[in-house]
ZAVEX-444581 format. One record per residue (C-alpha): residue in three letters; chain; x, y, z. Coordinates in steps of 0.1 Angstrom, whole numbers, padded with zeros to 4 digits. Each point is the difference from the previous one (the first is absolute). Example, Ala and Ser with C-alpha at 12.3 -4.5 7.8 and 13.67 -1.06 7.14 Angstrom:
// ZAVEX-444581
R   r c    c1    c2    c3
R ala A  0123 -0045  0078
R ser A  0014  0034 -0007
This chain:
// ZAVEX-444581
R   r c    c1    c2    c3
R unk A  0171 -0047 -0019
R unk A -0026  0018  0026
R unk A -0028  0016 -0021
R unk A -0008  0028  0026
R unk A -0030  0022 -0005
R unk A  0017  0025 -0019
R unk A  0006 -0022 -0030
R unk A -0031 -0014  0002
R unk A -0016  0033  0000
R unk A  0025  0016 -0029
R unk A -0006 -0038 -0019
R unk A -0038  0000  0002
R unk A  0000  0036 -0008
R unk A  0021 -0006 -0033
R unk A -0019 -0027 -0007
R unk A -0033  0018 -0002
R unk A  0015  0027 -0022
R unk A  0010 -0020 -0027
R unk A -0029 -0018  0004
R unk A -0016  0031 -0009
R unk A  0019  0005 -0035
R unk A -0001 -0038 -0010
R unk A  0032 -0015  0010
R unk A  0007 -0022  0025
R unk A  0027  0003  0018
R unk A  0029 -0029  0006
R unk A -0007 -0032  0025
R unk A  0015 -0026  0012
R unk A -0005 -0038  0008
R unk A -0020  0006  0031
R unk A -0006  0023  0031
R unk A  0022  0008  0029
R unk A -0003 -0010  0034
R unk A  0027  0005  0027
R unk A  0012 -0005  0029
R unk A  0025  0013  0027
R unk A  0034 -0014 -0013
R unk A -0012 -0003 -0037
R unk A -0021 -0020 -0022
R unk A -0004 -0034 -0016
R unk A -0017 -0015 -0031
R unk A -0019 -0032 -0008
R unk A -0001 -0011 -0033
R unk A -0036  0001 -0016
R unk A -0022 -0027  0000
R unk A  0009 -0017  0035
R unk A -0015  0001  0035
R unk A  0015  0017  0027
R unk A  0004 -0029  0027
R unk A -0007  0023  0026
R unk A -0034  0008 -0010
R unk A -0009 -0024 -0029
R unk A -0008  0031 -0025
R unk A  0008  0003 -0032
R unk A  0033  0022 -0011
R unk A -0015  0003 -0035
R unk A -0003  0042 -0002
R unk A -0031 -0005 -0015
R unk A -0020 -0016  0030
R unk A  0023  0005  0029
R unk A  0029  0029 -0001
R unk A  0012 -0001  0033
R unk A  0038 -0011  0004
R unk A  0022  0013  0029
R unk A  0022 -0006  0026
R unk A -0024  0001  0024
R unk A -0029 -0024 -0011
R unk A -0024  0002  0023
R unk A -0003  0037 -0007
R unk A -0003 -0007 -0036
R unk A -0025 -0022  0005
R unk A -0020  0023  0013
R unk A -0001  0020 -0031
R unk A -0032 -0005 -0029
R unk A  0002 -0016 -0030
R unk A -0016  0010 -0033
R unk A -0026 -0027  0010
R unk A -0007  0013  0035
R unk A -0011  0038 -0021
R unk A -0030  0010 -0022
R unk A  0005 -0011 -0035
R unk A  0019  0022 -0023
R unk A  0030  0000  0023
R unk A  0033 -0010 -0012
R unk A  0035  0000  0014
R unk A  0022  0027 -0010
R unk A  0037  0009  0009
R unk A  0006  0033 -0022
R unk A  0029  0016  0009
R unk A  0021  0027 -0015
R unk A  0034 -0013 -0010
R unk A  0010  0036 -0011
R unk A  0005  0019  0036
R unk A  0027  0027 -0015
R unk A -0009  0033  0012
R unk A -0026 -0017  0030
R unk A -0007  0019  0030
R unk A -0024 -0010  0031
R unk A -0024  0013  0021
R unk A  0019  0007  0034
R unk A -0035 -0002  0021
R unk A -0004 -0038 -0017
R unk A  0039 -0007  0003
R unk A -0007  0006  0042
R unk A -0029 -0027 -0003
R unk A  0027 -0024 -0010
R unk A  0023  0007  0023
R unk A -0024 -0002  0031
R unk A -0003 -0033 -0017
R unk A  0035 -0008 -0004
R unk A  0007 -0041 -0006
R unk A -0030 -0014  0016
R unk A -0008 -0028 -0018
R unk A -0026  0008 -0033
R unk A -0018 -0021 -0024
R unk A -0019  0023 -0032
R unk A -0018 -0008 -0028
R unk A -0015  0019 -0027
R unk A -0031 -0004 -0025
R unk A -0009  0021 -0030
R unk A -0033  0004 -0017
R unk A  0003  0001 -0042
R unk A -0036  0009 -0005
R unk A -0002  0024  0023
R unk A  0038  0013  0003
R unk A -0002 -0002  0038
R unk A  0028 -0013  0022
R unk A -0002 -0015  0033
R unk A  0030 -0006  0028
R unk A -0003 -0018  0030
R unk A  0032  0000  0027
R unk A  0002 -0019  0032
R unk A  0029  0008  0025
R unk A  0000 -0017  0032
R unk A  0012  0022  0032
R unk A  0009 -0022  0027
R unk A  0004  0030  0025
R unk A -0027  0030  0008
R unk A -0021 -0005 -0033
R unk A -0021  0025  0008
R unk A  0024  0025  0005
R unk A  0018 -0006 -0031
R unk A -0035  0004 -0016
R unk A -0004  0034  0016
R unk A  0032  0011 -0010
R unk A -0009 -0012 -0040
R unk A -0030  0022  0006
R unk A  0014  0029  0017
R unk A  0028  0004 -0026
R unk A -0030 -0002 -0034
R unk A -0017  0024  0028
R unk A  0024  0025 -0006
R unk A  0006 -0005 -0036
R unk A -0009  0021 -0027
R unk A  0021  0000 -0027
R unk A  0005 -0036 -0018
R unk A  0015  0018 -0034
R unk A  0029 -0023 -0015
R unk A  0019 -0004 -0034
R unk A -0001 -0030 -0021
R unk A  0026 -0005 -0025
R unk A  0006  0040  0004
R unk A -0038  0006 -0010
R unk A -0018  0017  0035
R unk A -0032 -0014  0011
R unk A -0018  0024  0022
R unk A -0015 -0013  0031
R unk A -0022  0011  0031
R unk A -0009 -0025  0030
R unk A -0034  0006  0022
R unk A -0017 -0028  0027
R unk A -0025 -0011 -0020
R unk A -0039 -0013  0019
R unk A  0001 -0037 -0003
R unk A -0011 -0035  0014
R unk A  0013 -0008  0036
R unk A  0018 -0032 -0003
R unk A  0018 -0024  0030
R unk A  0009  0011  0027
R unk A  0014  0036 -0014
R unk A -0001  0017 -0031
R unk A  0004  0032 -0021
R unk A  0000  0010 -0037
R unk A  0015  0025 -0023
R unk A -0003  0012 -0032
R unk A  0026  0010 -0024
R unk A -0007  0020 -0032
R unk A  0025  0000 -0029
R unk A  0000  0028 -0027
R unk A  0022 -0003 -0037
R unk A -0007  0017 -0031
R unk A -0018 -0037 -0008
R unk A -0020 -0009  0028
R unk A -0011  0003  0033
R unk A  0010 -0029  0022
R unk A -0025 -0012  0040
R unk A  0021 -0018  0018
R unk A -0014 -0016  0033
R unk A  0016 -0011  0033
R unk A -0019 -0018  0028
R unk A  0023 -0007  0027
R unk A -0017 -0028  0024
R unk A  0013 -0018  0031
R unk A -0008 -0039  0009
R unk A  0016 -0009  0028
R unk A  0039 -0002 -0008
R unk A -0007  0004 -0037
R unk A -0005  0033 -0017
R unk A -0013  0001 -0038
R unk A  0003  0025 -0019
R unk A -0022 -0005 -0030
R unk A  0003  0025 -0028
R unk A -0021  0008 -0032
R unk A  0008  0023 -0033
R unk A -0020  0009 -0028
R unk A -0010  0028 -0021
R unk A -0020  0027  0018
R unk A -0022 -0005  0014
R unk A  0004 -0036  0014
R unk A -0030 -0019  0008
R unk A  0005 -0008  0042
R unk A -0030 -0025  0000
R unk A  0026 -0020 -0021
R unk A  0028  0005  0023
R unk A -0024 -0008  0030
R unk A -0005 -0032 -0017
R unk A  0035 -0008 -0005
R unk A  0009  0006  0039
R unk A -0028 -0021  0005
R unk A  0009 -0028 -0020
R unk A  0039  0001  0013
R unk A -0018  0003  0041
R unk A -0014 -0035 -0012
R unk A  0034 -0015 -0004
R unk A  0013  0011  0034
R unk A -0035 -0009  0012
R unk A  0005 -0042 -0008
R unk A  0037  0007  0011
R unk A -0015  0003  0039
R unk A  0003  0036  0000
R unk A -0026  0026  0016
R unk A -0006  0023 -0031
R unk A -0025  0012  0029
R unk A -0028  0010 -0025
R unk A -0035  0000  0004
R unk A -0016 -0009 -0036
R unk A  0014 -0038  0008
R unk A  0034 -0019  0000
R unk A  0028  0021 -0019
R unk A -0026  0021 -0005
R unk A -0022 -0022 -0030
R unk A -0032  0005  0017
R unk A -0027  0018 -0016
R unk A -0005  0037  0020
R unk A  0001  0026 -0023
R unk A  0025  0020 -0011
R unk A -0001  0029 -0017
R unk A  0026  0030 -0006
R unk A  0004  0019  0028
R unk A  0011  0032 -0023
R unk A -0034  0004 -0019
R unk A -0022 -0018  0023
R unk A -0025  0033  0009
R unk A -0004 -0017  0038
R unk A  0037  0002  0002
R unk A  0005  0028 -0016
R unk A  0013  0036  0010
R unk A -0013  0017  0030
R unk A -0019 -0039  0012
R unk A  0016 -0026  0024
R unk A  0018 -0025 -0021
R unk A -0013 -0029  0027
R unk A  0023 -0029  0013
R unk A  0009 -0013 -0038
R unk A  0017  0026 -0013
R unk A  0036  0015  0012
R unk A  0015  0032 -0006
R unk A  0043 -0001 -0004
């Protein structure tokens, strides 16, 4: 089954929330990847002949129909320590509803062929996504219509198991990565918690990755930076042009620091060739 960017987004969210009251909610086995067409398993423990990495979920939790993309996904090794893989999902979807601006995302998608994996943080109750979908025809204007459509979004509200989780979307100043990207913000509001919930949307070539990151409010972006990084480093010893300046997949040492409370980047002063706006 295709986990689009509205379940993620509904998943993670849920995810946090309980996080919040002490409960974690239900998991499976391992993550999901896809592909077009569907999606196949290897059993844990074994190597994926393809690419000679482990299938265990703990080191390597990439298994799809399309190995090559899945290959090209990080592994709780390839990420700062603290990282985990986690595959929360929500078994109870009765009274569900979605997002209609993120259910368009999907559909510009359609079956392209997808590899996802997903990491949680226990310590710090942070969870991370990371998506790959290769588009074999005009890439770049499948990323411009992603970004057009979260453009014009503004209302990201959905219900979970009847309960409504309030939400608001805004393009959110972040990092420029490969050869295109833009960021969002999502905010959640219960009666529990309030939920961040980052998108950066970033082309590379063919590929598009659309790494996500969740956490209670407010989320720490020097952590998600790091993240991106880390995953850039994968594609980067793949072959693949991450184009980014602080070295290959971006693990060089320029620094970084958070373009929303940096006082040279922030209101009224030119945010510079390292930062993007949505």
């Amino acid at each position: 089954m295709k986990r689009s960017l509205t379940t993620t987004l509904s998943v993670l969210t849920l995810a946090v929330l309980l996080a919040a009251c002490g409960v974690r909610a239900s998991s499976s086995a391992s993550p999901t990847t896809t592909g077009a067409g569907g999606s196949t398993t290897t059993a844990p423990g074994s190597n994926d002949p393809s690419t000679g990495r482990s299938t265990d979920p703990s080191t390597d939790p990439s298994a799809s129909n399309d190995p090559d993309l899945a290959a090209l996904l990080p592994t709780v090794d390839d990420l700062p320590f603290g990282w985990t893989i986690d595959d929360t999902s929500n078994d109870d979807t009765s009274g569900d509803t979605q997002p209609s601006c993120i259910d368009e995302v999907n559909a510009i998608v359609g079956d392209a062929p997808t590899a996802e994996v997903s990491f949680s943080s226990e310590s710090t109750m942070e969870y991370f996504t990371d998506n790959l979908v290769r588009i074999e025809r005009a890439p770049q204007r499948t990323f411009n219509e992603i970004a057009d459509t979260l453009d014009a979004c503004t209302d990201v509200s959905f219900r979970n198991n009847g309960e409504e989780i309030l939400g608001m979307i805004a393009p959110l100043p972040f990092y420029d990565y490969g050869d295109d990207s833009a960021a969002w913000q999502l905010t959640f509001v219960t009666g529990r918690a309030i939920v961040d919930y980052d998108i950066v949307l970033v082309r590379y070539g063919d590929l598009i990755a659309t790494y996500t990151f969740a956490a209670l409010a407010p989320l720490d972006e020097e952590t998600f930076d790091d993240l991106i990084l880390s995953a850039e480093d994968v594609l980067a010893a793949a072959g693949i042009d991450t184009n980014n300046p602080a070295g290959p997949g971006g693990g060089g040492t320029d620094p970084r620091t958070d373009p929303r409370t940096d006082p040279r980047t922030g209101p009224g002063t030119d945010p510079g060739g390292d930062v993007q706006t949505a």
